[in-house]
C-alpha positions as CSV (number, residue, x, y, z in Angstrom):
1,X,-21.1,29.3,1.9
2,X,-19.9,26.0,1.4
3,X,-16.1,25.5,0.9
4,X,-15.4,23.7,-2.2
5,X,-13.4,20.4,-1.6
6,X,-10.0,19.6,-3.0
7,X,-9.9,17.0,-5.7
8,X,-8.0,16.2,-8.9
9,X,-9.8,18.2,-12.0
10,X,-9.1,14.7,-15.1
11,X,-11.3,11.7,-14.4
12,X,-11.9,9.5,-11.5
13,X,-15.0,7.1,-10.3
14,X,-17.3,6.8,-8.0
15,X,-18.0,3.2,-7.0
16,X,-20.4,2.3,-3.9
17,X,-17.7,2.8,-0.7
18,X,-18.7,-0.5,1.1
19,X,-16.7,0.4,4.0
20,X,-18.4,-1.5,6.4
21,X,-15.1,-2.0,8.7
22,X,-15.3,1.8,9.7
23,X,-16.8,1.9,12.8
24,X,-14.9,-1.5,14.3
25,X,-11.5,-0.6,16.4
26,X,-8.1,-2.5,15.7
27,X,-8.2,-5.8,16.9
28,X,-4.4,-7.7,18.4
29,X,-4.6,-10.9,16.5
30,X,-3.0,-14.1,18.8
31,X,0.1,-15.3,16.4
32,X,-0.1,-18.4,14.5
33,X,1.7,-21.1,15.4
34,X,4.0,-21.1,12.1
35,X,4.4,-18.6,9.7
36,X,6.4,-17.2,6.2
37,X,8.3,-14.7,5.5
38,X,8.5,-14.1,1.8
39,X,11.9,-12.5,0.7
40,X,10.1,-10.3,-1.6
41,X,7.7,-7.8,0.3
42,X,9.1,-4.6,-1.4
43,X,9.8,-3.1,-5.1
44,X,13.0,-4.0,-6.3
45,X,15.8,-6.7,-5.7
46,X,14.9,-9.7,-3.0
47,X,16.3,-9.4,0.3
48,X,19.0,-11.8,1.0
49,X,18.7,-14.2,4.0
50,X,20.5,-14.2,7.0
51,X,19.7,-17.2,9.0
52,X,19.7,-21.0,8.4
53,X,17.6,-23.8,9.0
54,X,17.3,-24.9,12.6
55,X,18.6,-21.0,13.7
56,X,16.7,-19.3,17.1
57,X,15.0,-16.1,16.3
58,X,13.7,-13.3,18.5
59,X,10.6,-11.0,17.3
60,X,12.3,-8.1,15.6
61,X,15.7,-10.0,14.5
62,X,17.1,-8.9,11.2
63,X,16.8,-12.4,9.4
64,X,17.3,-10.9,5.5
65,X,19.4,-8.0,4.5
66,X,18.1,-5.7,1.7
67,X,20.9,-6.0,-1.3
68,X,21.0,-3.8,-4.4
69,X,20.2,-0.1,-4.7
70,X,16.0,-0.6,-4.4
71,X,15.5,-3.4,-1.7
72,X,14.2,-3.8,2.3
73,X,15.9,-5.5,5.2
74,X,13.1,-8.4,6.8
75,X,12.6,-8.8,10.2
76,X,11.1,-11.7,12.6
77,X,7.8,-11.4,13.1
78,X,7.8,-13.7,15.9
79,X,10.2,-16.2,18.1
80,X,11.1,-19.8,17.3
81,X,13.1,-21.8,15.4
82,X,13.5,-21.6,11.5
83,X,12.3,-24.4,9.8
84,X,13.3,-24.1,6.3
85,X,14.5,-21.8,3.7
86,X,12.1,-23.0,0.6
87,X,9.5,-21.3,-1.8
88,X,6.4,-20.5,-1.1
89,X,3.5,-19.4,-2.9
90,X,2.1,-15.9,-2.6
91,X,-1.3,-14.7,-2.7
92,X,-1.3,-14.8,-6.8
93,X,0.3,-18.4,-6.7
94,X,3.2,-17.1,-7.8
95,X,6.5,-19.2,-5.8
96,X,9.2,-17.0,-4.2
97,X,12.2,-17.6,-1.6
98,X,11.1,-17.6,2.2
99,X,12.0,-18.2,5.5
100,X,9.7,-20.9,7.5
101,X,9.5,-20.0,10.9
102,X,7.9,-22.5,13.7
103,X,7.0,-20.2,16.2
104,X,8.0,-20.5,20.0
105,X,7.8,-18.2,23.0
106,X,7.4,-14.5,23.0
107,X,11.4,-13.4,22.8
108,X,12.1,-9.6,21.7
109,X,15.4,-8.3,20.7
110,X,16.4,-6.5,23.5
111,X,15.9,-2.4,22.6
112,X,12.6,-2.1,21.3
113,X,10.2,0.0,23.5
114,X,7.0,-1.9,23.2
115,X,5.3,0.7,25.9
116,X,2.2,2.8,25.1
117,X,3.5,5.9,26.2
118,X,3.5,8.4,23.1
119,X,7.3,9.3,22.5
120,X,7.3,13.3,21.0
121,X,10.6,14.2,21.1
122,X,12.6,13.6,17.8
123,X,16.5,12.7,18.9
124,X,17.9,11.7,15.5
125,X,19.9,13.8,12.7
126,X,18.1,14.0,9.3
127,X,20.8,11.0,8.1
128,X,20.3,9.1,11.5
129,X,16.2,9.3,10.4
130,X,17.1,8.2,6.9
131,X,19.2,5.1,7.9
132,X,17.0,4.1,10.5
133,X,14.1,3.6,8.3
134,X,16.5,1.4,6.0
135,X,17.3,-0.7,8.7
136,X,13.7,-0.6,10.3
137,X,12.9,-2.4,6.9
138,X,10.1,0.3,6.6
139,X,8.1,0.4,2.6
140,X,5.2,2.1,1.5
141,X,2.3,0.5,3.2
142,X,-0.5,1.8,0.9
143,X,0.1,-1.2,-1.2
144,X,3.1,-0.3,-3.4
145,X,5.4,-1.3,-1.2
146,X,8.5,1.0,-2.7
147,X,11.3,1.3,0.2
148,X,10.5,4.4,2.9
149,X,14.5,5.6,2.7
150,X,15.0,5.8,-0.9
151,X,11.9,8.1,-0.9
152,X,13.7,10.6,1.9
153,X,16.9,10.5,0.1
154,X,16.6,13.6,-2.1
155,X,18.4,13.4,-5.6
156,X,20.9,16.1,-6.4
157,X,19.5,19.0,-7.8
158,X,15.9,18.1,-6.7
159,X,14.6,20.0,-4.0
160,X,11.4,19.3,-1.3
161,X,9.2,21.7,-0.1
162,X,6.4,19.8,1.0
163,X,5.8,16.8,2.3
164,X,1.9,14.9,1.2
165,X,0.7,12.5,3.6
166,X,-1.6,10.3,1.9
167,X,-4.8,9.4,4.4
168,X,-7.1,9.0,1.5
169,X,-7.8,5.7,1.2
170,X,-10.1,5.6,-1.7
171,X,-10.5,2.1,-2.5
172,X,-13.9,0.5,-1.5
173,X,-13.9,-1.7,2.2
174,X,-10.6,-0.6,2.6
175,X,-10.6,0.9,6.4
176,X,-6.9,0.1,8.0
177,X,-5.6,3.6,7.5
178,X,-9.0,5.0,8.5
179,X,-8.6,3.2,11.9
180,X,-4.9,3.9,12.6
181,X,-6.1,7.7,11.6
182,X,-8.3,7.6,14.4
183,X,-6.9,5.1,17.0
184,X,-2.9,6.0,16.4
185,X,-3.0,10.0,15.8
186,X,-0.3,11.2,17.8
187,X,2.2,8.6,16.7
188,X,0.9,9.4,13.0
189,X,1.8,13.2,13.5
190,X,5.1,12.7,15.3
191,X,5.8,10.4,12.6
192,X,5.2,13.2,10.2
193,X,7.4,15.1,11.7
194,X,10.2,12.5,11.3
195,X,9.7,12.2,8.1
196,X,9.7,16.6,7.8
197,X,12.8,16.6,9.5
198,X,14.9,14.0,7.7
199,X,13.8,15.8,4.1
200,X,14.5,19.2,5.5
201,X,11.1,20.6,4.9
202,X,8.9,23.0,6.9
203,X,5.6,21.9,5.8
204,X,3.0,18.7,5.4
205,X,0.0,18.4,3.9
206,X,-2.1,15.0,5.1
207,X,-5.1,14.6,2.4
208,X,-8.2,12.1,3.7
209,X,-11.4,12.1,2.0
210,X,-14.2,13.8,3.0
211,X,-16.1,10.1,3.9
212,X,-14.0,10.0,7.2
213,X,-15.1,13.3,9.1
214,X,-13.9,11.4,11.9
215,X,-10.6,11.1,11.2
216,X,-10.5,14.8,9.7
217,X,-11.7,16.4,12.7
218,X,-9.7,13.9,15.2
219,X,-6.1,14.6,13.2
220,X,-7.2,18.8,12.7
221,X,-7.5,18.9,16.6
222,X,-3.9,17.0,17.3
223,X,-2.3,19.0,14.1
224,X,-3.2,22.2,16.7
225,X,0.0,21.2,18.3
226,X,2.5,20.4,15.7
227,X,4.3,22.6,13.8
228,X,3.7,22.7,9.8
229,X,1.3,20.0,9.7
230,X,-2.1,20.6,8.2
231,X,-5.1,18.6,7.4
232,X,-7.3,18.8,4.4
233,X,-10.6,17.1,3.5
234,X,-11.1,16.5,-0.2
235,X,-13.8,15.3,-2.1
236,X,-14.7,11.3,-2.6
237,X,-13.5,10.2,-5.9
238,X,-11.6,7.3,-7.0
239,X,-8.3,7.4,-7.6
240,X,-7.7,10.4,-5.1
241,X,-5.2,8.3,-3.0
242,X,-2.6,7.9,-6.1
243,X,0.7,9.7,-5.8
244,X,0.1,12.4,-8.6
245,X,-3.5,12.7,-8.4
246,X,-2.8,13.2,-4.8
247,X,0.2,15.7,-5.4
248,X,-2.5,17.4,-8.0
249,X,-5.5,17.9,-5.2
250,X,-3.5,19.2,-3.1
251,X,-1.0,21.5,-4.0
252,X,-2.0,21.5,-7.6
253,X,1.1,20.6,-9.5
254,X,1.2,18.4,-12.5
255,X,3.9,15.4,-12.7
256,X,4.6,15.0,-16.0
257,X,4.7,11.9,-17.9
258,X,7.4,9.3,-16.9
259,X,8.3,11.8,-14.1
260,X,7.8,11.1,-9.9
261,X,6.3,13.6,-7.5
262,X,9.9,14.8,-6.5
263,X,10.3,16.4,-9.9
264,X,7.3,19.3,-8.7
265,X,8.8,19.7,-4.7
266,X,6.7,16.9,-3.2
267,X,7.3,13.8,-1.5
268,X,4.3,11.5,-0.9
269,X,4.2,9.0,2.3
270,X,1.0,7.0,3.3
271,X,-0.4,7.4,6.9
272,X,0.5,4.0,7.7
273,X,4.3,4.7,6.6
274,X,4.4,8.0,8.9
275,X,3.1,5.4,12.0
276,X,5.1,2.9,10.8
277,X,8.2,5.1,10.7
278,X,7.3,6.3,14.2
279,X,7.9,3.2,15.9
280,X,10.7,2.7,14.2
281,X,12.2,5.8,14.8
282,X,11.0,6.4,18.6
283,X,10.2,2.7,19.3
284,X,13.4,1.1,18.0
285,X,10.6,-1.1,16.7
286,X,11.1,-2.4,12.7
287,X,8.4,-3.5,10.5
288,X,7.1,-6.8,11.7
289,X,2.9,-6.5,12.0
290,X,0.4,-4.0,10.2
291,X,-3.5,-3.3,9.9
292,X,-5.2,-5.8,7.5
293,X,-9.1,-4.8,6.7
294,X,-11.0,-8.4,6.3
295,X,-14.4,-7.4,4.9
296,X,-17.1,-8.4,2.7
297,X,-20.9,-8.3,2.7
298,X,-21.4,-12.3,4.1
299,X,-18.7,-12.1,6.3
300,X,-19.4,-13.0,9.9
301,X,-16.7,-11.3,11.7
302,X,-15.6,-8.6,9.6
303,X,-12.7,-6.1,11.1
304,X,-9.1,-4.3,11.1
305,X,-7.0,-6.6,12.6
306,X,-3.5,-6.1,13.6
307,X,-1.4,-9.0,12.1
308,X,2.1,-9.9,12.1
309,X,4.0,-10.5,8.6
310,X,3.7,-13.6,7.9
311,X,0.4,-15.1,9.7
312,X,-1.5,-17.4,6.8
313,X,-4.4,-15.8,5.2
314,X,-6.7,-18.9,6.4
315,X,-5.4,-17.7,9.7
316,X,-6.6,-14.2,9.3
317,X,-10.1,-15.5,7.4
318,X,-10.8,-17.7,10.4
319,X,-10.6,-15.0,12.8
320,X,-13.6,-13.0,10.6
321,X,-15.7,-16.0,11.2
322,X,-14.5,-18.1,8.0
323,X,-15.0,-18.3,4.4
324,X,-18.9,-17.1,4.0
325,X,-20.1,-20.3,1.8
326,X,-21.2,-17.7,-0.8
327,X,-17.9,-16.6,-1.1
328,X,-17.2,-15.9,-5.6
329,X,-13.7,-14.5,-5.1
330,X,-11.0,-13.2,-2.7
331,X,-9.3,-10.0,-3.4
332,X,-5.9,-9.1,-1.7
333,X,-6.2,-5.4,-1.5
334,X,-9.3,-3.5,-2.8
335,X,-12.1,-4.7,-5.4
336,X,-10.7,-1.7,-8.0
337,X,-6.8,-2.2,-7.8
338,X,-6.8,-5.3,-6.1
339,X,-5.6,-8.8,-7.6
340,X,-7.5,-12.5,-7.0
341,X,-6.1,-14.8,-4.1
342,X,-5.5,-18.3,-5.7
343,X,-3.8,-19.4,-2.3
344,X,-5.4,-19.0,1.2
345,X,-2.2,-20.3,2.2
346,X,-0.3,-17.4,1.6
347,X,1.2,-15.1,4.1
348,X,0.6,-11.5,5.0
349,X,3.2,-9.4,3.7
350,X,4.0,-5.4,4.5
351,X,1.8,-3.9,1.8
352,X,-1.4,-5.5,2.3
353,X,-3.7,-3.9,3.1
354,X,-7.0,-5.8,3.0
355,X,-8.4,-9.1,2.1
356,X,-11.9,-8.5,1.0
357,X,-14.7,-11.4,0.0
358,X,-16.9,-10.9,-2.8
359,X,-20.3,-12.6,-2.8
360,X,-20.7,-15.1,-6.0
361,X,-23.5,-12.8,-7.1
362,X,-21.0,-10.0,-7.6
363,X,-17.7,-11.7,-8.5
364,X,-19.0,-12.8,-12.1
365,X,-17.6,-11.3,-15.4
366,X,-19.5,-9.4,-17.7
367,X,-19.9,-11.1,-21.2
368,X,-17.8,-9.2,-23.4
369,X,-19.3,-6.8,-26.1
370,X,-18.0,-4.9,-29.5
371,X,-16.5,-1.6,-28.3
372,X,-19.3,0.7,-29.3
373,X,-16.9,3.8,-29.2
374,X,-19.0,5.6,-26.1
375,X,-15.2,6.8,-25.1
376,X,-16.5,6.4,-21.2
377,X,-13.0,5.0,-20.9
378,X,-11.3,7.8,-22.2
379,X,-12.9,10.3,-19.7
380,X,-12.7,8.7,-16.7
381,X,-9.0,7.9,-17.5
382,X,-7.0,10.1,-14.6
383,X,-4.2,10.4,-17.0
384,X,-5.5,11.6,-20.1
385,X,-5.1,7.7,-21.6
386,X,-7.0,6.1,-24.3
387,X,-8.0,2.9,-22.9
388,X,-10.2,1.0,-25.5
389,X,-7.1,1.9,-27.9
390,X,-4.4,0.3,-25.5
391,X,-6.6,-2.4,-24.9
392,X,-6.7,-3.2,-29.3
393,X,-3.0,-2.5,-29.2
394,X,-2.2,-5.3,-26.8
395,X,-4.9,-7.4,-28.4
396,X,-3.4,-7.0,-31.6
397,X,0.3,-7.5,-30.5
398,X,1.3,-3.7,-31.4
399,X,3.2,-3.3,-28.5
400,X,5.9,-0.2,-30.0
401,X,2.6,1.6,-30.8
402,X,1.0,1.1,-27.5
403,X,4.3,2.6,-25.5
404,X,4.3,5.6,-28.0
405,X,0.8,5.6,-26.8
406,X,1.9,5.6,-23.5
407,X,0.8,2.7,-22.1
408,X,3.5,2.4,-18.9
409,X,1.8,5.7,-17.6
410,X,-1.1,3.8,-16.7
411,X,-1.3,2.8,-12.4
412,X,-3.4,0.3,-13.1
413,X,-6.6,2.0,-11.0
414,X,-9.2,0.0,-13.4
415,X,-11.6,2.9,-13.7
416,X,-11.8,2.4,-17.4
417,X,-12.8,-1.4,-16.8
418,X,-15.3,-0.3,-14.1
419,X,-17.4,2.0,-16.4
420,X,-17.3,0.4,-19.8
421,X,-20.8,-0.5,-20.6
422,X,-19.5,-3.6,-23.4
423,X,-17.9,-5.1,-19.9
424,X,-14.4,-5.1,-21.7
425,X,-11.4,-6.3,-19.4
426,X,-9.9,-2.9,-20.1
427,X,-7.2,-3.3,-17.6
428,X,-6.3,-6.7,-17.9
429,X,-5.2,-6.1,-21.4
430,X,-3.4,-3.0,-20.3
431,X,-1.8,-4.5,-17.3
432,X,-0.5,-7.3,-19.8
433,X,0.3,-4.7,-22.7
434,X,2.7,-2.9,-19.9
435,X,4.1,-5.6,-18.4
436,X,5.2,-7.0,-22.2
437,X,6.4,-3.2,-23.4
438,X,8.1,-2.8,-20.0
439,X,10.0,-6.4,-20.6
440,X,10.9,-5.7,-24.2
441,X,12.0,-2.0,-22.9
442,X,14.5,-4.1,-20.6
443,X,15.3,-6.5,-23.2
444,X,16.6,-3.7,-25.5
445,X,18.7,-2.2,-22.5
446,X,20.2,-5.6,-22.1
447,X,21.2,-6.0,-25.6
């Protein structure tokens, strides 16, 4: 009489799990002694700095306001003096505003509760929750980084009834949410409950996979004590821990085309956004440090560390023993959805979520065959895509074609790329292909 696990019925991988980081508890990393805050750690518009060069900071000091309609306020990580206000490269190589901190002294803002003791009782409004996650600077720390309060700010004419917390963590080596699962419960669940309260709903759902019996077992025993919250186990299959094939899994709803999981009741927050939105909310705490996996199959000292924003990568790397000499490539995030680091340089910023280090042996392309038409692609697509064909499309420069074939659906979870037997660069076509129908979308708009 085995219950039947939860999962979404179109698609989906299964590559090798690799989490080797598991089993290793959260580790305090010392702070570096400079570090740089990029004023783009969010979906949406920049944040605008507040400070200037030679300016004192405390840890937790609002130094750039979120502007626009979709943006984050950035806080200091650490105390010192600001050095600059330059670019600086990001883990792509790609150059962006930041703020240069030399660090000095451990100074808080005065406010922030930085005691252990767990904090249960809620004391803010709905609104108050809302707001204080806008000011906490709090975005979606699975990796996609959209702001926390936009999320909790129902539309009119929408309406919530259930609140998804995603614990699935489905990418391979990835581990930080496992650990804060297991390590950080209570604070997760009480921040669930901040998050029920400010979108009025009675009920949550947390999905992890079944690969993490640990943290299924630990959470079902705390959720005894919290009203509305409820754990499920669902099966392993990659991409469980996306938003609507989460949303499907779970309370099996579809999200149409184009549409977000609001549009079928649900609202979906990642376990490290409920703990994140905990300390914010009963810590007074913003978003300044977060769980970073470092793991690879050389590495010496792999682990979970917790980092603050804007520590250097080679920082973080030389804490896990170094670069393993038979290092081939360095992925920020996991080796599915994750994109190559150019710059070791680069700081950590909110939504990362692992570095991982891929042994030479593995970290070569395929050579690239004819498309033999196995359509492997096409059924392991989550979202009923045609990959091969938006792959020719972009090739070919038919970029109205490829949106009518809806290529902006795609969330880029490479499953097509990680099964085609030719060893096609499915996804990097179809990333380009999006990003060029999504600019001439814009361009049209602008016109």
């Amino acid at each position: 009489n085995k219950t039947v696990l939860k999962t979404f019925p179109t698609g989906g991988v299964h590559p090798p799990e690799n989490k080797l980081t598991a089993g290793i508890p959260i580790e305090y990393l010392p702070v570096p002694e400079k570090v740089v805050i990029p004023m783009s750690q969010h979906i949406g518009a920049p944040a605008n700095p507040l400070v200037a060069k030679g300016d004192n900071v405390k840890i937790g000091q609002l130094i750039a306001e979120g502007k626009g309609f979709v943006s984050a306020n950035i806080h200091s990580p650490v105390s010192g003096k600001v050095s600059k206000i330059d670019t600086a490269a990001d883990s792509s190589g790609l150059k962006q505003p930041a703020v240069f901190i030399d660090v000095e002294g451990d100074e808080w803002v005065e406010g922030i509760d930085r005691g252990k003791e767990l904090v249960r009782d809620i004391k803010l409004s709905s609104e108050e929750i809302v707001k204080k996650c806008f000011e906490s600077g709090i975005v979606g720390m699975g990796g996609a980084t959209f702001p926390s309060h936009i999320k909790l700010n129902i539309p009119s004419g929408k309406k919530c009834d259930v609140l998804i917390i995603n614990g699935v963590e489905c990418e391979p080596y990835l581990t930080s949410d496992h650990r804060l699962m297991l390590e950080k419960g209570e604070e997760i669940l009480v921040g669930v409950s901040i998050l029920m309260k400010a979108l009025k709903v009675e009920k949550a759902m947390i999905g992890i996979e079944n690969n993490k019996p640990d943290a299924i077992s630990h959470l079902t025993t705390l959720a005894a004590s919290f009203a509305g919250i409820s754990v499920h186990p669902l099966k392993v299959k990659y991409p469980q821990g996306a938003e609507k094939q989460l949303v499907k899994a779970l309370v099996k709803r579809e999200v149409p085309s184009g549409r977000l999981p609001i549009d079928v009741g649900t609202v979906v927050h990642n376990a490290g956004t409920a703990f994140a939105v905990y300390e914010a909310v009963q810590k007074n705490k913003p978003l300044i440090e977060r769980v970073v996996t470092v793991s690879g199959k050389s590495l010496q000292k792999p682990g979970n560390y917790m980092v603050r924003i804007g520590t250097p990568l080679s920082w973080l790397l030389e804490a896990a023993g170094g670069i393993p000499a038979d290092t081939g490539k360095i992925i920020n995030g996991g080796p599915m959805m994750g994109k190559a680091v150019s710059n070791t340089d680069a700081p950590v910023v909110k939504g990362m979520s692992g570095i991982i280090l891929i042994p030479a042996s593995e970290a070569f392309r395929e050579v690239i065959s004819p498309c033999i038409r196995c359509a492997k692609c096409v059924s392991v697509c989550p979202l009923h895509l045609e990959p091969y064909l938006l792959m020719t499309l972009t090739e070919k420069g038919m970029f109205e074609r490829a949106e009518a074939e809806k290529i902006t659906d795609c969330m880029e979870c490479g499953s097509c790329s990680y099964t085609c037997p030719a060893g096609r660069p499915l996804l990097d076509y179809i990333r380009l292909g999006k990003s060029t129908v999504i600019r001439l979308a814009r361009q049209k708009v602008l016109k």
